[in-house]
N, C-alpha and C positions, 0 to 999 in steps of 0.2 A: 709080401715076404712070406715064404713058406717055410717049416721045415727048421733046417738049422742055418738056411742061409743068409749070410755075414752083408753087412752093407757095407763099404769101406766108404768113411766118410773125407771126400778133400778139403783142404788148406781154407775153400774158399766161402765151405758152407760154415766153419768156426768162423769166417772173417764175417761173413753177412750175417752170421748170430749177432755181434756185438755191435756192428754198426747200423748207426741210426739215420744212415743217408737215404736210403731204401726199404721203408715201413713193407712194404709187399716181399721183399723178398730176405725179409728180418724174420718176418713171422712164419714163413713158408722154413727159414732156414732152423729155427727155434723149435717149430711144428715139427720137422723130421729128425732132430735131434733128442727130443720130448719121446718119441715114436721109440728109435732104438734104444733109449734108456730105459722105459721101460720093457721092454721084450729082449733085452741084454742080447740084441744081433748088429750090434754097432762096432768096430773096429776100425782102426787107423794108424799112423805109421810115426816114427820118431821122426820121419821127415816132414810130413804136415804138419806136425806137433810143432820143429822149430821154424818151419814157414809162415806158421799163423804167427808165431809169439815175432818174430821180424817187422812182418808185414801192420800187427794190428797196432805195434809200437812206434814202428819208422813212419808209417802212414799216420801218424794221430788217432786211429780206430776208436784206439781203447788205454787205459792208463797202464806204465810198465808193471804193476803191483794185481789189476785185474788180469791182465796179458799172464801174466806167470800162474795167478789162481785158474784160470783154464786151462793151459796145460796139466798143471798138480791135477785137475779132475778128470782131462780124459786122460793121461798117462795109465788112469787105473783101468782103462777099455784094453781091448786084446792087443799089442801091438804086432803088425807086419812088416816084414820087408818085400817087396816088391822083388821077386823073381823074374825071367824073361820071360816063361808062360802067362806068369798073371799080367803084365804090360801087354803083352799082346792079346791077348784072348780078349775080344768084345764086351761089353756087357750084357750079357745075354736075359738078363731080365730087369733091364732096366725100364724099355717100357712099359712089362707089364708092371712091375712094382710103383715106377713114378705118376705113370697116370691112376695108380687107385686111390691116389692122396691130389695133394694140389698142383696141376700142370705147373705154376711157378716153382717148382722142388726139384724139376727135371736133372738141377747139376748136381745131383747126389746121384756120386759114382756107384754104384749097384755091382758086388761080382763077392764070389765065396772067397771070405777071408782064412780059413782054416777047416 
């Protein structure tokens, strides 16, 4: 990550953070969360935010009281909406960003959030 640019984190790497089904891709997903928190270039969307809190709850993930404390925490990241340029536009540095960390991180959506 260079610069000022934003990693927009999906639904799924909140959901692999808290789940302990997948040790390899917990700590890869914990790892790059760790990463933007501290270098403050993490951002993500009121719509992951209510994806994760569904999914980590309806699936047994994670308890509804932990579910809701993760939200309360990233709500304080930048939030996006998803425009038709930013859907469309590639991730244009996501391989170089994902492979300088753990090839298991690959699903951390990489693209300028603001």
């Amino acid at each position: 990550m260079r610069g000022s640019e934003r990693c927009f984190v999906d639904t799924n790497v909140l959901l692999y953070a808290v789940d302990p089904a997948d040790p390899a891709k917990q700590r890869a997903a914990n790892g790059w969360l760790t990463v933007l928190w501290e270098t403050g270039l993490g951002c993500l969307s009121w719509q992951v935010l209510n994806e994760f809190y569904v999914n980590a709850v309806r699936k047994g993930r994670t308890a509804n009281r932990k579910a809701r404390r993760v939200v309360e925490v990233y709500a304080t990241w930048p939030l996006v909406g998803a425009i038709t340029r930013d859907v469309a536009r590639p991730c244009r540095g996501a391989n170089r960003v994902c492979t300088t960390r753990n090839r298991s991180a690959a699903y951390v959506s990489c693209t300028m959030c603001g």
